[in-house]
N, C-alpha and C positions, 0 to 999 in steps of 0.2 A: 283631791288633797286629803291627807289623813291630820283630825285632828289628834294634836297628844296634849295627853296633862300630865304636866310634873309632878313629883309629889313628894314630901320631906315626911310621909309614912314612918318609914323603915330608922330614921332620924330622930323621931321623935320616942317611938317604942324603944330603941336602945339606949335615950337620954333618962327614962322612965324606969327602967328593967322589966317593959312588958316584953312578955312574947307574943307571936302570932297569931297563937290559941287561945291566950286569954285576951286579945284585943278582938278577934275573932269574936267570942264567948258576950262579950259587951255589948258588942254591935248587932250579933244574933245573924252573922253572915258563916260561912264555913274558911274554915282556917286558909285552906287554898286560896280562897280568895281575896284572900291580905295580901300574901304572895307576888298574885296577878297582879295586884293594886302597885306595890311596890315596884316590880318590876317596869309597870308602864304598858302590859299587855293586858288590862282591862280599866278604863276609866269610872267613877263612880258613878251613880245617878247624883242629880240634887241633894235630894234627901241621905243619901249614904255620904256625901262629901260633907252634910254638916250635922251629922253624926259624930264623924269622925274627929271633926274639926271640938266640937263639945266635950268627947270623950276625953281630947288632950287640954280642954280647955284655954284652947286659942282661935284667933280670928282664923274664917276658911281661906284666908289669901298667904298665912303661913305657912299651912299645908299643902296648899294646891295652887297650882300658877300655871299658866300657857305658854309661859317661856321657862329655860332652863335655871334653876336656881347658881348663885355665884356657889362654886365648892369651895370648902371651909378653907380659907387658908390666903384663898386670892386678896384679900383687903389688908394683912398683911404684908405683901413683899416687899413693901417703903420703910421696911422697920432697916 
């Protein structure tokens, strides 16, 4: 069984107007590897998930979760 982690990454750097090289830059990882993150092809260690989590300054359970996050929009359709 493959574990995945979700990640609202790439969500919060576009909420922010980071890019991947300067979150990259911050975190002292290589740009690619934001990428991988976001994409779901490389999970973090501990220590880089709350990192991450600091860097945007929110809890690690914002960023990172082991089920799929709801996409934006779903909590909406009762309007």
């Amino acid at each position: 069984m493959s574990e995945v982690i979700y990640n609202r990454i790439a969500v919060l750097r576009v909420e922010r107007g980071v890019s991947r090289r300067q979150l990259a830059d911050a975190l002292g990882v290589h740009y690619q590897t934001i990428g991988y993150l976001e994409r779901g092809e490389y999970s973090p260690s501990l220590y880089l998930a709350l990192r991450i989590a600091e860097y945007f300054e929110v809890a690690v359970e914002v960023v990172f979760s082991t089920s799929p996050f709801p996409r934006i929009g779903d909590s909406e359709q009762s309007a």
